[in-house]
Steps between C-alpha positions, in 0.01 A plus 500: 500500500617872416517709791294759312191218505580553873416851460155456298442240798511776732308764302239229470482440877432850544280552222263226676525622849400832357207350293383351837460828734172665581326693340455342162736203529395138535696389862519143309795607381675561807524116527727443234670850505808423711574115258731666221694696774471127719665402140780759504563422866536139454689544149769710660548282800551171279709688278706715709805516346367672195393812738687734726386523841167744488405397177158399666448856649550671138280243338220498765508903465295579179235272612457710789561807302197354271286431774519822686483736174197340406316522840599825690590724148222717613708626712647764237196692513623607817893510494702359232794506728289333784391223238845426396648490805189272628532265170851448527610461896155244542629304230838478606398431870268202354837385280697507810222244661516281254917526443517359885255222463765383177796552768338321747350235294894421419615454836193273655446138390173401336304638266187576746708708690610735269173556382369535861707812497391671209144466702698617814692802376245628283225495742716652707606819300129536468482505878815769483304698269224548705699637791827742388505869389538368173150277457345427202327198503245598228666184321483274809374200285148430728367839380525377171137307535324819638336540187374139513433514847259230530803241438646572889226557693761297741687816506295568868721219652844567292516829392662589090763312637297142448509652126830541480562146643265311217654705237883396589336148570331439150768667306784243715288203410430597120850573439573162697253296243628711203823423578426157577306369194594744227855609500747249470757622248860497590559861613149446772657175640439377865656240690219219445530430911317886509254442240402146436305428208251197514559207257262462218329186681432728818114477556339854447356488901892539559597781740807582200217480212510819303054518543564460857716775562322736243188397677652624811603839367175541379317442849738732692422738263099482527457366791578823715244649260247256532496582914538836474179501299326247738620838793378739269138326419415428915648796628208752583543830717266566808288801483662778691399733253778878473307742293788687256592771256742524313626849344709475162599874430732475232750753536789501228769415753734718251322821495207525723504304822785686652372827421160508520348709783435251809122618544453443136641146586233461746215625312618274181518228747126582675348563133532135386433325864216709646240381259597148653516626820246408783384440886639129421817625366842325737742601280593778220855405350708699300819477335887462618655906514152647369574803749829696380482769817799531684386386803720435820340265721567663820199743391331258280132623602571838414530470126231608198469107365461323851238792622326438155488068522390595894204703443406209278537221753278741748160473245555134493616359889562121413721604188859424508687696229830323357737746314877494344729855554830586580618616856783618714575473810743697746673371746481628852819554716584167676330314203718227347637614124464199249728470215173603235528842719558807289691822633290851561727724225459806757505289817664235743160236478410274278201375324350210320321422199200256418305317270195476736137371543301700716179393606223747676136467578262657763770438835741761521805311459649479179683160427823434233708223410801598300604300207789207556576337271636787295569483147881451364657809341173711625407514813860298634852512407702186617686609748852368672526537869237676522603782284302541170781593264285467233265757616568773215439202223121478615242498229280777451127383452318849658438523850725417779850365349775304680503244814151530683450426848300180507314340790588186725179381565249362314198770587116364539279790495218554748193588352113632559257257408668209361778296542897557585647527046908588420573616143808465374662811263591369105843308491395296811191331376788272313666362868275215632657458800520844586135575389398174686629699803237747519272210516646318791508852737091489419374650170223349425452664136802611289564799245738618225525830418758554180604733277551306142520822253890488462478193312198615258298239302806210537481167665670623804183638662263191400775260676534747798114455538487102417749445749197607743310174461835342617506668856075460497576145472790479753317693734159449472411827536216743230715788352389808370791680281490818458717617165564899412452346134417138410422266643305507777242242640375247767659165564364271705682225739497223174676788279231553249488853447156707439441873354802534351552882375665589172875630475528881475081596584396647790251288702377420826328136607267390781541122638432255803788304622496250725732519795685216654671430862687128406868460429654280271714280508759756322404825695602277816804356372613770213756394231591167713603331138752755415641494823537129540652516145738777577637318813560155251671730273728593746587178609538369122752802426715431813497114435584618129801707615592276770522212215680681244788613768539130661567398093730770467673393814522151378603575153827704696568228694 
C-alpha cells in the first residue's frame, strides 16, 4: 500500500465522522467512522519500519482536521481567527489521543489491551475537555446522537459518555471483523495465533464463523437502540404542570443588542409576551445578555431595566421573571480579589464582570447566578498560575470582553407560585454533568437562555439547540430555551421538543411543562464512565511506560 492511500484513509475517516454529526447527519455513520483510521493504526504498527516514529500522529491529523471543519465551520461567522485556532488545536489534541493509544498499544501484550486503551484515553480526553480553561467538548462523540435522540434514551443512567463508549466499541469490533475476514494480503498480515481463521469444514454455529461474528456486530449495534426505544415508549411524566413563556427578541447581536436603549429592551421584550401573559403565568423567560445596562450589582435595584421587569412582576404576584444581562460587581474592602478581578483605572479596588441570570418577581429580593462555564477565547483566557497572560488576546463578540467572574455553585432559584427552576446561560447547556448539577441542589424545572445570532443561519445554532434533548434526557427535567434569535422552544423530560420558533423572527410562546423531583441514575452519579475510564487509562499508560523501560533495561544488559 502507498502511504498516500493512507492519507485518503484518513480523509475518509473524517469525512464519515463528519457525515454522522447532528443536525443533518445520519449518527450511523459514527459506527464505522473511526475503521480506516483503526486501518492506518494497525498498518503502521505491523509495518513499522517503513515509518518514522509519529507517523501515526501526522496521518491521524487530517481526519480530525476533516471532521472538525465540517462540524464547527460555523464558527467563522463569528471569528475567523477563533475558528482556526478552534479547528486546528481540537484536532491536534484528538491526534495526540489517538498517537498514545498506538504507543501504548506497542508496549502491552495482547491485542484487547491495546484497544482497551484507545476506549480509555479517548474517553478520557473527553472527560479533560469538560473540565480545563481550554474545553470544548462540542465534539465529545455522545453528543453526536442528539439529533437522533430517541436512540439513548439510556443517556439518564450514563450520560454522552455511554455514546462515546458504543461508538469506540462498534468501530473496535468492525475494524476487528474487517480485518479479520477481508484483508489478508501480505502488507495486512497477522500472526495467525492473533487472528485465527476457521477451516472451511467449521460448522457456521461456530463462535470463529464469519455470520456469527457479523451477527454480533450487528446486535451491539441495535440492540442499545432497541432499549432505548422500549425507555422512550413507557416513560411518561407526572402532571406537575409549570405554566411558561418564552420571549425570542431577535436582536442583531452585531448592531443592535448592545446598543439599543435598555427600556426599549424591556418594552420589545413585554410587546411579544404580554399578550400571553396571565393570572396563571409562573414564569416569563427571556434571553441570555438581553439587558446591555451597565449595571453594578452592589446597586442592582436601582437601575431603569430591573425597575421596569419589577413593576411588571407587581401586576402579576405569582410571576417569576427570568432574564439574561451583564453585571459588575465591586468589591468591598476586606473582600477576597479573584484572579477574573479587574483594576478601577482611577482607583486602588477592583471589580468584576458577569455573564448573569437574574431572576425577580413580586419578593423584594432579586436573585443571579453568574455564568461558569465560560466560553474559550470569550469570556476566559487560559491562564498559568493563575495569571491570565492571554488576557489582551480575548475575542471581541460585544458586551463584556475578557475573563468573567463565574460562580461556584450551582444556583436553584426560589420562586412565587411554583416550584424551585435553575437556567443555565448558552455555552453551558452543552456540559451534562455540570447542568445535571443544578438538578441535584433541587431544580425541579430547567431553562436555557442563549444568544445564537453570531453564528447566523449555520448548523452551529441547530446543534447548540439539539444538544438540549441530550441533557432533557440525562436529566429528566422539561426545558424551556429561550434564544435572542432561533431557536427557541419547549422540551420535555423524553427530549421531544414542541413550538419550535424560526431562526432570525421575533416571537414569543406560551406552554405547560411538567415539573419533576426524581434523580437519575446520572444526576446522582455524574460522568462515573469517564471517570472510571480515565483512572484505567492511567494505569494502562504507566504499565505502558513501565514495560517499555524494563525492555530497554534488558536490551542494555
Amino acid at each position: 500500500m502507498k502511504k498516500y492511500h493512507l492519507l485518503l484513509l484518513s480523509l475518509l475517516s473524517g469525512l464519515l465522522i463528519g457525515l454522522g454529526w447532528p443536525e443533518r447527519g445520519f449518527p450511523g455513520l459514527l459506527f464505522i467512522g473511526f475503521i480506516p483510521l483503526l486501518y492506518i493504526e494497525d498498518y503502521i504498527f505491523q509495518n513499522r519500519k517503513k515509518f518514522i516514529k509519529f507517523s501515526f500522529l501526522f496521518y491521524s491529523l487530517p481526519a480530525f482536521i476533516v471532521w472538525n471543519g465540517l462540524t464547527t465551520w460555523w464558527i467563522f461567522n463569528s471569528t475567523g481567527y477563533g475558528a482556526i485556532l478552534a479547528i486546528v488545536l481540537n484536532a491536534l489534541f484528538m491526534s495526540i489521543v489517538v498517537n498514545l493509544f498506538h504507543y501504548t498499544r506497542k508496549q502491552l501484550p495482547g491485542t484487547a489491551a491495546g484497544y482497551a486503551c484507545l476506549v480509555f484515553y479517548w474517553m478520557a480526553f473527553e472527560f479533560l475537555h469538560l473540565n480545563w480553561d481550554l474545553n470544548w467538548p462540542w465534539l465529545n462523540l455522545g453528543n453526536g446522537f442528539a439529533s437522533w435522540y430517541k436512540w439513548v434514551q439510556w443517556y439518564e443512567y450514563t450520560g454522552t459518555f455511554g455514546g462515546t463508549l458504543w461508538i469506540l466499541l462498534v468501530n473496535i469490533f468492525g475494524f476487528t471483523l474487517l480485518k479479520r475476514y477481508l484483508y489478508r494480503s501480505s502488507q495486512f498480515a497477522v500472526p495467525s495465533s492473533q487472528f485465527a481463521v476457521p477451516s472451511s469444514g467449521s460448522p457456521v454455529t461456530s463462535h470463529n464463523s464469519p455470520i456469527f461474528l457479523v451477527s454480533c456486530w450487528v446486535l451491539f449495534l441495535i440492540v442499545p437502540i432497541f432499549i432505548s426505544y422500549i425507555i422512550y415508549w413507557n416513560y411518561t411524566e407526572d402532571p406537575h404542570p409549570v405554566n411558561v413563556v418564552i420571549v425570542q427578541p431577535n436582536f442583531d447581536p452585531y448592531s443592535e443588542q448592545y446598543v439599543i436603549p435598555p427600556p426599549q429592551v424591556v418594552g420589545k421584550i413585554m410587546e411579544l409576551s404580554k399578550p400571553l401573559i396571565d393570572s396563571t403565568t409562573n414564569f416569563l423567560v427571556a434571553p441570555e445578555s438581553a439587558i446591555q445596562e451597565e449595571m453594578w450589582e452592589n446597586s442592582l435595584g436601582s437601575f431603569r431595566s430591573i425597575s421596569l421587569l419589577k413593576d411588571i412582576s407587581y401586576k402579576y404576584p405569582h410571576l417569576n421573571i427570568l432574564v439574561g444581562g451583564s453585571t459588575y460587581y465591586a468589591f468591598r474592602k476586606g473582600e477576597t480579589i479573584p484572579p477574573s478581578a479587574r483594576k478601577f483605572k482611577d482607583a486602588d479596588d477592583y471589580y468584576n464582570r458577569y455573564n448573569a441570570a437574574i431572576l425577580l418577581n413580586s419578593r423584594d429580593s432579586l436573585q443571579l447566578y453568574h455564568k461558569s462555564k465560560l466560553t474559550p477565547g470569550v469570556e476566559i483566557m487560559p491562564t498559568f498560575m493563575g495569571i491570565p497572560f492571554l488576557e489582551k488576546y480575548a475575542i471581541d463578540l460585544g458586551g463584556i470582553v475578557g475573563t468573567l467572574g463565574s460562580d461556584r455553585v450551582r444556583k436553584v432559584y426560589s420562586t412565587v407560585g411554583t416550584v424551585p427552576a435553575s437556567t443555565v446561560i448558552c455555552y453551558e447547556s452543552i456540559f451534562g454533568e455540570f447542568f445535571s448539577r443544578f438538578v441535584k441542589n433541587g431544580a425541579q424545572v430547567m431553562f436555557i437562555i442563549t444568544n445564537d445570532g453570531w453564528w447566523g443561519d449555520t448548523p452551529g445554532h441547530w446543534q447548540h439547540y439539539a444538544f438540549a434533548s441530550l441533557r432533557a434526557i440525562e436529566t429528566r427535567r422539561s426545558i424551556g430555551r429561550s434564544a435572542n434569535t432561533g431557536i427557541s422552544a419547549f422540551i420535555d423530560q423524553r427530549g421531544d421538543p414542541h413550538q419550535e420558533t424560526k431562526y432570525w423572527e421575533p416571537a414569543a410562546i406560551k406552554g405547560t411543562i411538567n415539573a419533576n423531583s426524581k434523580l437519575t441514575f446520572y444526576v446522582r452519579n455524574g460522568d462515573w464512565l469517564a471517570r472510571v475510564a480515565t483512572v484505567c487509562g492511567g494505569i494502562m499508560l504507566l504499565t505502558g511506560i513501565v514495560l517499555r523501560f524494563a525492555r530497554k533495561r534488558k536490551l542494555m544488559k
